[in-house]
MITOR-706556 format. One record per residue (C-alpha): residue in one letter; residue number from 1; x negated, y, z negated. Coordinates in Angstrom, 3 decimals. Layout:
<atoms>
<atom><vogu>A</vogu><vexgu>NUM</vexgu><east>X</east><north>Y</north><up>Z</up></atom>
...
</atoms>
This chain:
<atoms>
<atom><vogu>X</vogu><vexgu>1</vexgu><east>0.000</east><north>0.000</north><up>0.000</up></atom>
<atom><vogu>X</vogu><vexgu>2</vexgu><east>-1.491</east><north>3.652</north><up>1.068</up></atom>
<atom><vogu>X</vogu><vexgu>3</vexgu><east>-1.680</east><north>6.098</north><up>-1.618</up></atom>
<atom><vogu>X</vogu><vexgu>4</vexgu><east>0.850</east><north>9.261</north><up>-0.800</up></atom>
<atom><vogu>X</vogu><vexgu>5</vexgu><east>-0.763</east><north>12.042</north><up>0.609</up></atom>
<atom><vogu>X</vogu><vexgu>6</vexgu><east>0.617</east><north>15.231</north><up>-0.947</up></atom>
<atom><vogu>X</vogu><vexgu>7</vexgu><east>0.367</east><north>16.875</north><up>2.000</up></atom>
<atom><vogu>X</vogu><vexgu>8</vexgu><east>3.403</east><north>14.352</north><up>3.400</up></atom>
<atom><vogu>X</vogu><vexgu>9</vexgu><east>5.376</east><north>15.589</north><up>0.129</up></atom>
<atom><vogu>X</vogu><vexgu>10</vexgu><east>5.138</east><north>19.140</north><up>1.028</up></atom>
<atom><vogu>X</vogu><vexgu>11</vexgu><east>6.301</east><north>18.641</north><up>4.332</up></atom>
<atom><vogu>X</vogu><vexgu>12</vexgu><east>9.470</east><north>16.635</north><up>2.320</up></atom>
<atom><vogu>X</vogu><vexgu>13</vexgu><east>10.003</east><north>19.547</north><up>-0.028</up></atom>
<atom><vogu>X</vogu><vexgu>14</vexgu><east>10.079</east><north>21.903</north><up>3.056</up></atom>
<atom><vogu>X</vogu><vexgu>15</vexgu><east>12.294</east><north>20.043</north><up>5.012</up></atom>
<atom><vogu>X</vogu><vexgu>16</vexgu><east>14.783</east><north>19.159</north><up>2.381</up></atom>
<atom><vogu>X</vogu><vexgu>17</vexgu><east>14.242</east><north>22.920</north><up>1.193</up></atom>
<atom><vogu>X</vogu><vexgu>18</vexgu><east>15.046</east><north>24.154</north><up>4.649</up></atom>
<atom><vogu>X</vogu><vexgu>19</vexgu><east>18.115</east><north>21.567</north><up>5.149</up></atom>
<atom><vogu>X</vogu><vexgu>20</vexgu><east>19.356</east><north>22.077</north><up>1.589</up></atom>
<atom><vogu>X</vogu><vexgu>21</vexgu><east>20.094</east><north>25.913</north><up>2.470</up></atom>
<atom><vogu>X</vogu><vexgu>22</vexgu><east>21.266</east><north>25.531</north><up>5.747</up></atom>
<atom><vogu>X</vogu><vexgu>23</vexgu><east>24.088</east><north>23.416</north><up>3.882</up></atom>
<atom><vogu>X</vogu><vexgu>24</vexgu><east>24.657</east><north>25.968</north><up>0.962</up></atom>
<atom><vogu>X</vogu><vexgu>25</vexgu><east>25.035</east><north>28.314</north><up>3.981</up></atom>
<atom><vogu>X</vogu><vexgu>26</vexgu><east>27.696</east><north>26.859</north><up>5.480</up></atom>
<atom><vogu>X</vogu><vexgu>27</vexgu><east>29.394</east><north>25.466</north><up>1.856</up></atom>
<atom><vogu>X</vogu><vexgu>28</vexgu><east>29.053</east><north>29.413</north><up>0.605</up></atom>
<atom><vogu>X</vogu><vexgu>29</vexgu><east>30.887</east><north>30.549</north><up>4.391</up></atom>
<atom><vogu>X</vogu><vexgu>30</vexgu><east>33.822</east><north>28.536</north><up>3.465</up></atom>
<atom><vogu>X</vogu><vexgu>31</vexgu><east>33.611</east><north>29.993</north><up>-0.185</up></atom>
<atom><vogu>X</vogu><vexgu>32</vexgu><east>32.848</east><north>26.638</north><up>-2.036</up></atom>
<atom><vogu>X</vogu><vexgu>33</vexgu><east>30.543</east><north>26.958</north><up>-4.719</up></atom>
<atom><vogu>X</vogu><vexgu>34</vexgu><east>28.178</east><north>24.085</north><up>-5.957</up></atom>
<atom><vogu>X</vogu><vexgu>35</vexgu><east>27.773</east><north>23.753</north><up>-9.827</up></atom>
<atom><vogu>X</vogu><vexgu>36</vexgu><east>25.796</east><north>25.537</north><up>-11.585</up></atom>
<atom><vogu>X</vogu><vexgu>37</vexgu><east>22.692</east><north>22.752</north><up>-12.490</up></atom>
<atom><vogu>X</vogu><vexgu>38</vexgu><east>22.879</east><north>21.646</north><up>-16.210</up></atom>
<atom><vogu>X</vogu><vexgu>39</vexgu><east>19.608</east><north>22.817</north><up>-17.936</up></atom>
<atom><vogu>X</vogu><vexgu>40</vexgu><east>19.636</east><north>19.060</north><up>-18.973</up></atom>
<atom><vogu>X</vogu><vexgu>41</vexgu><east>18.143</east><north>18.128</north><up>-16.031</up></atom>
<atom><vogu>X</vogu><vexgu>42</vexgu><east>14.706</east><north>19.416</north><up>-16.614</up></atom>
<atom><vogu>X</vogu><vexgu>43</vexgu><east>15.010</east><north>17.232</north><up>-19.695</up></atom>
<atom><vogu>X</vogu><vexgu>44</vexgu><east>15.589</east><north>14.272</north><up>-17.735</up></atom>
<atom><vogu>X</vogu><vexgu>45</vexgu><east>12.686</east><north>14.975</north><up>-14.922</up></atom>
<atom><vogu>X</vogu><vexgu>46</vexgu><east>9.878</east><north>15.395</north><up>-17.681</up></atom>
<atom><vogu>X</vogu><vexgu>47</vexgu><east>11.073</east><north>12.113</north><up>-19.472</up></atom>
<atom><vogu>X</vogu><vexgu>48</vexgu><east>11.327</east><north>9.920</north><up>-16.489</up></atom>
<atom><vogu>X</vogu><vexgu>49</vexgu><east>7.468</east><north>11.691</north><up>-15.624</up></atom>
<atom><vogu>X</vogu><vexgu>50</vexgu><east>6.642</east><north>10.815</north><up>-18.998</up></atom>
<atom><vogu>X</vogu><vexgu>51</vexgu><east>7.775</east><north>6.996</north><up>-18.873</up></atom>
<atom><vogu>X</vogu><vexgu>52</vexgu><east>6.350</east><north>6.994</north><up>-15.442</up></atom>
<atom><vogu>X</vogu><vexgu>53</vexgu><east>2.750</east><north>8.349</north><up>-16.762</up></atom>
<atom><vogu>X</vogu><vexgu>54</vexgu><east>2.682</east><north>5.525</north><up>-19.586</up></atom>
<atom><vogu>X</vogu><vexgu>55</vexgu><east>3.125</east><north>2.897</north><up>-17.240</up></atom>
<atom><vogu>X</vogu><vexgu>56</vexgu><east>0.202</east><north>3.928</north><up>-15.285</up></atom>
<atom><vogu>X</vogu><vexgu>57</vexgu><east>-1.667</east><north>4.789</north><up>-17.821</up></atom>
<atom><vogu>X</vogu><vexgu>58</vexgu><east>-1.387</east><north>0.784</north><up>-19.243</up></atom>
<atom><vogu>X</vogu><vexgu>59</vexgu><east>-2.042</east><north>-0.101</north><up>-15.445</up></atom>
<atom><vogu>X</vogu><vexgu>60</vexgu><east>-5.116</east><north>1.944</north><up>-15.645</up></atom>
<atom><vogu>X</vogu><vexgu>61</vexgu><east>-6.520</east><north>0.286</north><up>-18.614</up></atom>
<atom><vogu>X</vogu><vexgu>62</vexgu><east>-5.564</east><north>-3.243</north><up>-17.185</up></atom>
<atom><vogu>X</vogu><vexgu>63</vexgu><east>-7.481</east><north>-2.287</north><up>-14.337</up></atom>
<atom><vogu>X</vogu><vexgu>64</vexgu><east>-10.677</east><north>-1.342</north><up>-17.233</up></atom>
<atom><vogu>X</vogu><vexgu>65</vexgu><east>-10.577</east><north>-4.176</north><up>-18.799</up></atom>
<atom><vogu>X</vogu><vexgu>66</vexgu><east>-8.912</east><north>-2.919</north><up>-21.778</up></atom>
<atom><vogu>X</vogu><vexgu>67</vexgu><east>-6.070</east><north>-4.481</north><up>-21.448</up></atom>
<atom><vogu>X</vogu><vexgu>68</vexgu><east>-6.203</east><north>-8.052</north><up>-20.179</up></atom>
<atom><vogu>X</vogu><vexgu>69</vexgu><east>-2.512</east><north>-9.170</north><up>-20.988</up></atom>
<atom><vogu>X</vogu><vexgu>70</vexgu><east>-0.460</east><north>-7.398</north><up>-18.921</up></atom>
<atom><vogu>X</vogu><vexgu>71</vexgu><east>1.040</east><north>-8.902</north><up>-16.072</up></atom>
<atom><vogu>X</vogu><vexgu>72</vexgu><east>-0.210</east><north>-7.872</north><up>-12.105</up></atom>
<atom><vogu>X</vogu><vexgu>73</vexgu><east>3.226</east><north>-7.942</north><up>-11.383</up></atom>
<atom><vogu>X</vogu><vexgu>74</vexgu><east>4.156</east><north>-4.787</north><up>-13.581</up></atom>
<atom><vogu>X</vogu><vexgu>75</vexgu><east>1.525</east><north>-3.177</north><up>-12.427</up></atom>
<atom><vogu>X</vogu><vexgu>76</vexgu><east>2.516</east><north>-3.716</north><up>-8.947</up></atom>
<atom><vogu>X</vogu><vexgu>77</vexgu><east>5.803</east><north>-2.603</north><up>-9.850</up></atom>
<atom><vogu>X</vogu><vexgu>78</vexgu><east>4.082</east><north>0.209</north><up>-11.516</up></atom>
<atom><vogu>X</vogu><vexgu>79</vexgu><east>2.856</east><north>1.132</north><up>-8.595</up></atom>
<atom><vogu>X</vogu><vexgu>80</vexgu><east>5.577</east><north>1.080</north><up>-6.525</up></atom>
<atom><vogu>X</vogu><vexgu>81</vexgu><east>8.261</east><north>3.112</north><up>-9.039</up></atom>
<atom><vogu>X</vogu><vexgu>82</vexgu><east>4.854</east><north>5.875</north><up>-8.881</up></atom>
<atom><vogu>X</vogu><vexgu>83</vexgu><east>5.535</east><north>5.884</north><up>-5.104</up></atom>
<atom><vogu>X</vogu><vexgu>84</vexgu><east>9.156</east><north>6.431</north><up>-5.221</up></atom>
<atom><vogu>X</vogu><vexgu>85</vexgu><east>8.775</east><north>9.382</north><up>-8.080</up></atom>
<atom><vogu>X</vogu><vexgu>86</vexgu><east>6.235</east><north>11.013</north><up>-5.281</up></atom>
<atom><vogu>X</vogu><vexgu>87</vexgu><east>9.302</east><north>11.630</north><up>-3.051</up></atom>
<atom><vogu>X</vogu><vexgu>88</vexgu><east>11.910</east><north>11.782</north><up>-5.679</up></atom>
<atom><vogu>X</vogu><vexgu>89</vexgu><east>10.291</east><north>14.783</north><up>-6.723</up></atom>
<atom><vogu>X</vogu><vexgu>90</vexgu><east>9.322</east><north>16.119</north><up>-3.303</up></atom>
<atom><vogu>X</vogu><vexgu>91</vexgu><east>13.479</east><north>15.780</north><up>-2.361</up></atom>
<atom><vogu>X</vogu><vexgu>92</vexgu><east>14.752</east><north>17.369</north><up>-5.827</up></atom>
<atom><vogu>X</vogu><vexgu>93</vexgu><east>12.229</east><north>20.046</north><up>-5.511</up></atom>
<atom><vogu>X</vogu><vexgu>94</vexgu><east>13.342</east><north>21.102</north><up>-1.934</up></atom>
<atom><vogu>X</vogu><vexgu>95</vexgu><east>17.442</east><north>20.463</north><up>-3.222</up></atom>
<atom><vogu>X</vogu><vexgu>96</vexgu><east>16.545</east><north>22.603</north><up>-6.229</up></atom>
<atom><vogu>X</vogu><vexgu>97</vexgu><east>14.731</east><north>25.369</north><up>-4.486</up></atom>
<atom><vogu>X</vogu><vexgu>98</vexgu><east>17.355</east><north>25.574</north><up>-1.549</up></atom>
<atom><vogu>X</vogu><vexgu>99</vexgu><east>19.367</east><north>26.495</north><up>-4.852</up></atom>
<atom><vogu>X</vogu><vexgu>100</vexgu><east>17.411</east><north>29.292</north><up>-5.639</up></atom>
<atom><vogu>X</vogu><vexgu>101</vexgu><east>17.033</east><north>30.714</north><up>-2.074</up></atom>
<atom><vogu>X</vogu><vexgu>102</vexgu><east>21.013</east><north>30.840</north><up>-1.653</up></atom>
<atom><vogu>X</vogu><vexgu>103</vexgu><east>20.773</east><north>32.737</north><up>-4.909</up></atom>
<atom><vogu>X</vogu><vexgu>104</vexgu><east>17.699</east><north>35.125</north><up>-4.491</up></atom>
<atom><vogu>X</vogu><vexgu>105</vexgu><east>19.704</east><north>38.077</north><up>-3.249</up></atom>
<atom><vogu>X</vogu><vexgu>106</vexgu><east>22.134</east><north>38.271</north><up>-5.821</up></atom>
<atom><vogu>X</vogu><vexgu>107</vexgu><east>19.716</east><north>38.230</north><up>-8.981</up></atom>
<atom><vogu>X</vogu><vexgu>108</vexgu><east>21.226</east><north>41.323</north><up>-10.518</up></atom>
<atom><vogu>X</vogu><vexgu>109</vexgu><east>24.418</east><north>39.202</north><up>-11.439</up></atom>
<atom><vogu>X</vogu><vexgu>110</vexgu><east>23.848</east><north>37.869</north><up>-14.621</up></atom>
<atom><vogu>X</vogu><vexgu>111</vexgu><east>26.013</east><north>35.088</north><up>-13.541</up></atom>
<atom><vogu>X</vogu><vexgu>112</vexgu><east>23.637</east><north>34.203</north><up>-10.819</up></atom>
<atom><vogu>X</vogu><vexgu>113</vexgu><east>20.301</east><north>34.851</north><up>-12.571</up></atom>
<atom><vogu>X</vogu><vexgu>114</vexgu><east>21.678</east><north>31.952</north><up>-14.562</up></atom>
<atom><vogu>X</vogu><vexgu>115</vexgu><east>22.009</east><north>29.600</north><up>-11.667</up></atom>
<atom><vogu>X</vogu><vexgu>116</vexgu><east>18.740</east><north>30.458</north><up>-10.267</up></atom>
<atom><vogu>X</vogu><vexgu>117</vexgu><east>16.756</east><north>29.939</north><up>-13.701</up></atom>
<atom><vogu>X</vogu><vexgu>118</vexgu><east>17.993</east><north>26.589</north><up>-13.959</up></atom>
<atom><vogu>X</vogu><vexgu>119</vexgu><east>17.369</east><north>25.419</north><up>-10.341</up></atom>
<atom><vogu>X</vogu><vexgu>120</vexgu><east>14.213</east><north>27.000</north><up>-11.033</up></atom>
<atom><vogu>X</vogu><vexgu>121</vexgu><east>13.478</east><north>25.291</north><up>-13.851</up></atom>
<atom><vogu>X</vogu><vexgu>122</vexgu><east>14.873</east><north>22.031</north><up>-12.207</up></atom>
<atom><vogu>X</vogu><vexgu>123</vexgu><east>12.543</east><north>22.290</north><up>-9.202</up></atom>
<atom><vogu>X</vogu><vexgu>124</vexgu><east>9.653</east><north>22.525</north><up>-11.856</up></atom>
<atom><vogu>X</vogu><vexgu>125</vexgu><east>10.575</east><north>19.166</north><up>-13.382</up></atom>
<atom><vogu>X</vogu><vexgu>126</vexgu><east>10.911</east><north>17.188</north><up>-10.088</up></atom>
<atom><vogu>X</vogu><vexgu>127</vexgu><east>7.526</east><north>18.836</north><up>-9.266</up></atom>
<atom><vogu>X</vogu><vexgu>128</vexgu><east>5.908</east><north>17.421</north><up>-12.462</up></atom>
<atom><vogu>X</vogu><vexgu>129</vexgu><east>7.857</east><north>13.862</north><up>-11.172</up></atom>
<atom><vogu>X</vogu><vexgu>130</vexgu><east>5.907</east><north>14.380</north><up>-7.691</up></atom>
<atom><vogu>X</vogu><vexgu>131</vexgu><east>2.501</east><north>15.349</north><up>-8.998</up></atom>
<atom><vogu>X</vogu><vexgu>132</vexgu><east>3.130</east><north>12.633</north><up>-12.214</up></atom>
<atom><vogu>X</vogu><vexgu>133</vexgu><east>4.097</east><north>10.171</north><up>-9.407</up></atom>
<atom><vogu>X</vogu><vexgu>134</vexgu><east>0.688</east><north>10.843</north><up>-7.520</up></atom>
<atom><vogu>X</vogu><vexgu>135</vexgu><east>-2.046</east><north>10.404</north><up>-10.633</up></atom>
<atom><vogu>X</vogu><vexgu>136</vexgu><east>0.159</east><north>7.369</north><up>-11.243</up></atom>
<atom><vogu>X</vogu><vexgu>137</vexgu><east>-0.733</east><north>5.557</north><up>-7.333</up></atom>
<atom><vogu>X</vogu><vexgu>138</vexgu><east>-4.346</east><north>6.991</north><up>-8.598</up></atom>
<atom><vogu>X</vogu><vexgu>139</vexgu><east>-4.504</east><north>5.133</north><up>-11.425</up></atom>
<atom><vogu>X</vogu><vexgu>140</vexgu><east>-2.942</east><north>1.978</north><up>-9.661</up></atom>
<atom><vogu>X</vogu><vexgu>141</vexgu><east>-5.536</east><north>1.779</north><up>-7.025</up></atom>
<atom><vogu>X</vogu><vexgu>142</vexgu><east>-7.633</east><north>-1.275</north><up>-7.170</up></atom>
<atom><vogu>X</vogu><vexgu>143</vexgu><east>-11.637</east><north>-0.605</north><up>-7.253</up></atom>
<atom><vogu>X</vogu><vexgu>144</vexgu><east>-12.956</east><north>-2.056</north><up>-4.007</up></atom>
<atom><vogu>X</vogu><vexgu>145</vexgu><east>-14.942</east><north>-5.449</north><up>-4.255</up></atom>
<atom><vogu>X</vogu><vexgu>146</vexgu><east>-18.351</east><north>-5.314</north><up>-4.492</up></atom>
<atom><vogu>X</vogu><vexgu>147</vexgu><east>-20.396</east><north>-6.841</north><up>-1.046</up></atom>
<atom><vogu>X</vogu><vexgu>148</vexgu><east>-21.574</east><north>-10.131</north><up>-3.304</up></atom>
<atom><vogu>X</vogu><vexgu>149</vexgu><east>-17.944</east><north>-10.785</north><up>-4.378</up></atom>
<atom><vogu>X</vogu><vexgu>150</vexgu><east>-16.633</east><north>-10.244</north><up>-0.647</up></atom>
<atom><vogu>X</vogu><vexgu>151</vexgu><east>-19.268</east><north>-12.194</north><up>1.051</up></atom>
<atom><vogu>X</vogu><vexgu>152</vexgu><east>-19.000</east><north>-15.065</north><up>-1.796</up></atom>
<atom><vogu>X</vogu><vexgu>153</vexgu><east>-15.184</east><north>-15.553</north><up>-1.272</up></atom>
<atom><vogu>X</vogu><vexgu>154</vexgu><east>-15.408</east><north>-14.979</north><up>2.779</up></atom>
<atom><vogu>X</vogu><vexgu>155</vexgu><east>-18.005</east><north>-17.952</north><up>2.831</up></atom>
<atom><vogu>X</vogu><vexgu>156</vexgu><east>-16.223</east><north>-19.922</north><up>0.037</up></atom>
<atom><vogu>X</vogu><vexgu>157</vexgu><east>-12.059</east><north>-19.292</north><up>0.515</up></atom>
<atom><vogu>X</vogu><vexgu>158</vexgu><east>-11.203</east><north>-21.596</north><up>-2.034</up></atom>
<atom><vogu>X</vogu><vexgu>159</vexgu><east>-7.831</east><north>-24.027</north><up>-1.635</up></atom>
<atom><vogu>X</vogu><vexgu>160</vexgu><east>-5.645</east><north>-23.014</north><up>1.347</up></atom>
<atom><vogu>X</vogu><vexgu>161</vexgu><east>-2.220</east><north>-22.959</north><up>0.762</up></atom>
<atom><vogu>X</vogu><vexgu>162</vexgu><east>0.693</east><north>-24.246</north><up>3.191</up></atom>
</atoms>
């Protein structure tokens, strides 16, 4: 599995960004008005990071040595739930920041200050999930083999299975 480039979860942010206003655009034309986002959900994005971030972090000391018991399987799973909170948080950002932009013009309603604080602050926690997600994959990555090891098991492949 390829490590996420964060380059690829800019261009997601953007996109869903771009998208994401384009339909606030049309939903605020026909005078319907998405709720307001609960402030709950920054809450949410920093504990699933911090779950996320423990996981890896046992995965990284599995991968040391320091912790022989845990199961490759976990940490492949590990892996894979860091890869999915890379563009989890890439999409929330950009549906949390198309929030703001539909708001940006109206920031001397109180009203609306409000809505654009907490998609603000909502964009910030699926950020953290992004940028949590990508040290995860980091500290999932297996060491490459040194040339001994390599050569020894191309030379020697042990039992074949089927």
């Amino acid at each position: 599995m390829q490590r996420t480039r964060w380059q690829t979860l800019l261009l997601v942010t953007l996109v869903t960004t771009s998208a994401g206003w384009l339909l606030l655009v049309v939903l605020e034309n026909r005078r319907v008005t998405p709720p307001t986002v609960p402030w709950l959900v920054l809450v949410v994005e920093i504990v699933i990071a911090g779950v996320v971030f423990a996981m890896g972090w046992a995965v990284r000391q599995f991968l040391r040595g320091k912790r022989p018991t845990l199961d490759p399987i976990r940490a492949a799973r590990t892996a894979v739930l860091a890869k999915a909170s890379c563009y989890t948080g890439a999409l929330l950002a950009g549906w949390y920041l198309a929030q703001v932009l539909i708001v940006a013009g109206d920031l001397d309603i109180a009203s609306q200050r409000g809505r654009a604080g907490a998609a603000a602050l909502a964009a910030f926690g699926a950020l953290v999930l992004a940028a949590v997600g990508l040290v995860v994959e980091w500290f999932c990555q297996v060491p490459p083999e040194d040339g001994e090891e390599a050569a020894r098991r191309d030379h020697n492949p042990g039992p074949v299975a089927g």
